[in-house]
C-alpha positions in Angstrom: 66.0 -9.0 5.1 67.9 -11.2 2.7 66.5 -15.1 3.3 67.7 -15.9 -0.8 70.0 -18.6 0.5 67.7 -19.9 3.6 65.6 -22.9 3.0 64.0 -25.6 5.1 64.8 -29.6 5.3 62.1 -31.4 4.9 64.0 -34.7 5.3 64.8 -33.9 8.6 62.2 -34.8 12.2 62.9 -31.5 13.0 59.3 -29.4 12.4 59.0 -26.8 9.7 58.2 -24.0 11.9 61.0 -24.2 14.0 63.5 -24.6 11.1 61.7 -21.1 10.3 62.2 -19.6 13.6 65.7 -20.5 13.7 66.3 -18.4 10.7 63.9 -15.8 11.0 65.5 -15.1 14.7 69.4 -15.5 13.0 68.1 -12.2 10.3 66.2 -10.7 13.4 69.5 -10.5 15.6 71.2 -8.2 12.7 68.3 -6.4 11.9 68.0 -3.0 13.0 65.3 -2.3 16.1 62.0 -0.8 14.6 62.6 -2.1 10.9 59.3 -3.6 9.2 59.0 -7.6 9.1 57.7 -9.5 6.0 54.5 -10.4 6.4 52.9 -13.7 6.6 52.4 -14.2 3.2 55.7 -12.9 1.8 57.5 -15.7 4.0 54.8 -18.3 2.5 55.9 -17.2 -0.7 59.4 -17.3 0.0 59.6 -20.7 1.5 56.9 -22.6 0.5 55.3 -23.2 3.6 51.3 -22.7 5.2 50.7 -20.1 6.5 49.5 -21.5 9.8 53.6 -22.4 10.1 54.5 -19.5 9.3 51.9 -17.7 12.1 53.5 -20.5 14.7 57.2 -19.4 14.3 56.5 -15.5 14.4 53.9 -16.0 17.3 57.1 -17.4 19.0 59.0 -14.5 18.1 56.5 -12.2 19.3 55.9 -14.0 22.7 59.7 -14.3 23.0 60.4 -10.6 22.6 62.2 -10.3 19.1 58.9 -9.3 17.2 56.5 -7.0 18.0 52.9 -6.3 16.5 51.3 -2.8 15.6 47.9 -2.8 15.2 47.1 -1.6 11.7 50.5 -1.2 11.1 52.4 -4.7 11.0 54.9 -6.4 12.8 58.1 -5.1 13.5 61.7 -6.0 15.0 61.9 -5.2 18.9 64.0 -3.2 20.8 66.8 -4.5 22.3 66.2 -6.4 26.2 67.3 -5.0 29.4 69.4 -7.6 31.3 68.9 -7.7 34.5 70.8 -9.9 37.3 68.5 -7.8 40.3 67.3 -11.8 41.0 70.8 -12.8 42.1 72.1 -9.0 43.2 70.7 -7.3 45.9 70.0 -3.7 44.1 68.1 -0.6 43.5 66.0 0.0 39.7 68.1 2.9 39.6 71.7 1.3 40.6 70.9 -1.5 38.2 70.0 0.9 35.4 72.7 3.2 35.9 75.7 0.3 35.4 74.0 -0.7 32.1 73.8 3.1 31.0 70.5 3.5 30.8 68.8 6.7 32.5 66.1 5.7 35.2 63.3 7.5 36.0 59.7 7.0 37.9 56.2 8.4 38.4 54.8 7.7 41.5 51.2 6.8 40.6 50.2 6.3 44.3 51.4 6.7 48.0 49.4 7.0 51.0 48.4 4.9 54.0 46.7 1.6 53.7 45.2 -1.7 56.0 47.4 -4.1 55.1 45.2 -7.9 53.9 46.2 -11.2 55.1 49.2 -11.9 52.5 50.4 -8.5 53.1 50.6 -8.6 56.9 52.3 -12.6 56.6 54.8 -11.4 54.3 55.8 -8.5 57.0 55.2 -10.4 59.5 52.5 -8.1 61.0 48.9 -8.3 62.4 46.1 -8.5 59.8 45.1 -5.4 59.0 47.6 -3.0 59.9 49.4 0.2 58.9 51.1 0.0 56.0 52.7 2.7 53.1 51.4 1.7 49.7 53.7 2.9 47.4 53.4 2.1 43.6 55.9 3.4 40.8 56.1 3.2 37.3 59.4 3.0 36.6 61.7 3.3 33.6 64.7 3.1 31.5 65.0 5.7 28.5 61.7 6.8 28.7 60.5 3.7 27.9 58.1 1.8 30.6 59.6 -1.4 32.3 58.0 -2.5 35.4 55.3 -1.6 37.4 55.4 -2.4 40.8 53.2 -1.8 43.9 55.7 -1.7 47.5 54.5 -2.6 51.0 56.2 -0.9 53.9 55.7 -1.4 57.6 54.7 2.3 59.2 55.8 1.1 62.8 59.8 0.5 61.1 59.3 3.7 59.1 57.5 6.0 60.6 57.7 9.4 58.6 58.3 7.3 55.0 55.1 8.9 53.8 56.6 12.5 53.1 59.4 10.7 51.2 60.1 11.6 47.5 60.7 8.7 45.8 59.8 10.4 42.3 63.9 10.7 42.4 64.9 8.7 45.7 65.8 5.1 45.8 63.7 3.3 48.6 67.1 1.4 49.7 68.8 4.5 50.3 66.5 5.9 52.1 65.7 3.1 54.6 69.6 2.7 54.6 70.3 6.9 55.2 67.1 8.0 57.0 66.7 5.1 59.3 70.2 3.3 60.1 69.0 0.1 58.7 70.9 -2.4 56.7 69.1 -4.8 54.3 70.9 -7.6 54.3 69.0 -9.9 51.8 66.0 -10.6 50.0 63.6 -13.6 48.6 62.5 -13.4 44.7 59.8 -15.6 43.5 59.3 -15.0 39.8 56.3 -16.3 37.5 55.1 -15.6 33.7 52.0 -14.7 33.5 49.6 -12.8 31.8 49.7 -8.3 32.5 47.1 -7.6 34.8 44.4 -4.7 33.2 46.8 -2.4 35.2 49.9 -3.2 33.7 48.6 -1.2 30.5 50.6 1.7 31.7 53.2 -0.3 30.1 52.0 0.3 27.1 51.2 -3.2 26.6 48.2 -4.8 26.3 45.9 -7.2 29.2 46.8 -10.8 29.1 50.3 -10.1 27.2 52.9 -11.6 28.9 54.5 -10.1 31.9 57.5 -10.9 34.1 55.4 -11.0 37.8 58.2 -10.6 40.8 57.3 -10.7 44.8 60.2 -9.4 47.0 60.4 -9.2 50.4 63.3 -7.5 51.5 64.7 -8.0 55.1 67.3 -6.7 57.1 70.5 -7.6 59.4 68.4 -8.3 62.4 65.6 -10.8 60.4 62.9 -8.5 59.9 61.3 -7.7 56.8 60.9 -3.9 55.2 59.8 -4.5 52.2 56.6 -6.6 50.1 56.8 -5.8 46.6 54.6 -7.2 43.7 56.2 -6.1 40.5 55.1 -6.4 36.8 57.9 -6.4 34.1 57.8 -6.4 30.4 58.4 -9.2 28.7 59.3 -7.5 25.9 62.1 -5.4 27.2 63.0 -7.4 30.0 65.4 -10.6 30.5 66.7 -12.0 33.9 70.1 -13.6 34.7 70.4 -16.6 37.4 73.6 -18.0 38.5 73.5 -21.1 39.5 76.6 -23.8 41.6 76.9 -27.2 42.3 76.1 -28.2 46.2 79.0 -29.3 47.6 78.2 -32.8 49.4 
């Protein structure tokens, strides 16, 4: 990286760090994915700055997705992120993958019968305690781990989903094929917070941070499918909204 003709204004209100974070991410967005970063104390050298500002402007970068650290190794330029618009499209991982010409695959890391809890049963709108299919994935995009996500599905609306394959399968085209239903829309809350110890099979680390998802998923006639809880990477993952003006 080339910062010879990149300097800071210190005439300006505008903090050091985030003068250096504005370049640093300008050199970052040409740089190839996987190329070393300077280190802390090259950039202190090179502009003339603490090192606590510089730390402050790559700790951005790093919690933003544009830098990544390597243990014993050093930090590093990140991989591109995977846009995703699944918050404003109704979609399958695997329909959603496919248009942005990525290859999607899963392990299933767990499917069987389980008694649903309280939140479960209110977001199905079924008694405390009841039948449900637990089915969590870990699902990705090149061979590269993106989300993990645990699914809730009623057994009395899907009786027989438990000798599904959804190693290959997409749970939407199954409920849509297998058993005449139409889902007609969904509701998406999304939250940043820290991965759960779980969401290590991301190859991330606990208390990184995570995009954390709940769908439920309902169909034509009101009643919802589907309860999903879903971890993505905040790394590798970015999420489009579209938003329009009320009309009065």
């Amino acid at each position: 990286m080339d910062f010879t003709h990149k300097t800071l204004n210190r005439e300006i209100p505008i903090p050091l760090y985030y003068q250096l974070k504005e370049i640093l991410l300008e050199e970052i967005k040409q740089a190839r994915a996987g190329a070393a970063f300077p280190t802390e104390l090259e950039l202190c050298k090179q502009f003339d700055i603490s090192r606590p500002t510089v730390r402050q402007a790559i700790n951005e970068l790093v919690i933003e997705g544009y830098l990544t650290r390597m243990k014993g190794k050093g930090t590093f330029i990140a991989g591109p992120k995977i846009k995703q618009d699944f918050l404003i499209v109704l979609k399958s991982f695997i329909e959603e993958m496919k248009e942005k010409g990525l290859t999607p695959s899963t392990e299933v890391l767990e499917f069987a019968e389980a008694e649903c809890d309280e939140k479960v049963a209110h977001a199905l709108q079924i008694p405390d305690g009841a039948k449900v299919a637990k089915l969590t994935r870990l699902r990705f995009a090149d061979e590269t781990p993106i989300v993990l996500v645990v699914t809730f599905l009623p057994l009395d609306k899907l009786p027989g989903i438990l000798s599904q394959d959804f190693t290959n399968n997409s749970l939407y085209e199954i409920i849509r094929t297998d058993y005449g239903y139409t889902i007609d829309r969904a509701t998406r809350i999304l939250e940043a917070r820290a991965a759960s110890e779980e969401a290590t099979l991301l190859q991330i680390k606990p208390g990184e941070p995570v995009q954390f998802i709940q769908t439920i998923a309902y169909l034509d006639t009101g009643a919802p499918i589907e309860y999903s809880l879903a971890e993505y990477r905040g790394d590798k993952s970015e999420f489009t909204f579209e938003l329009t003006k009320q009309r009065q």
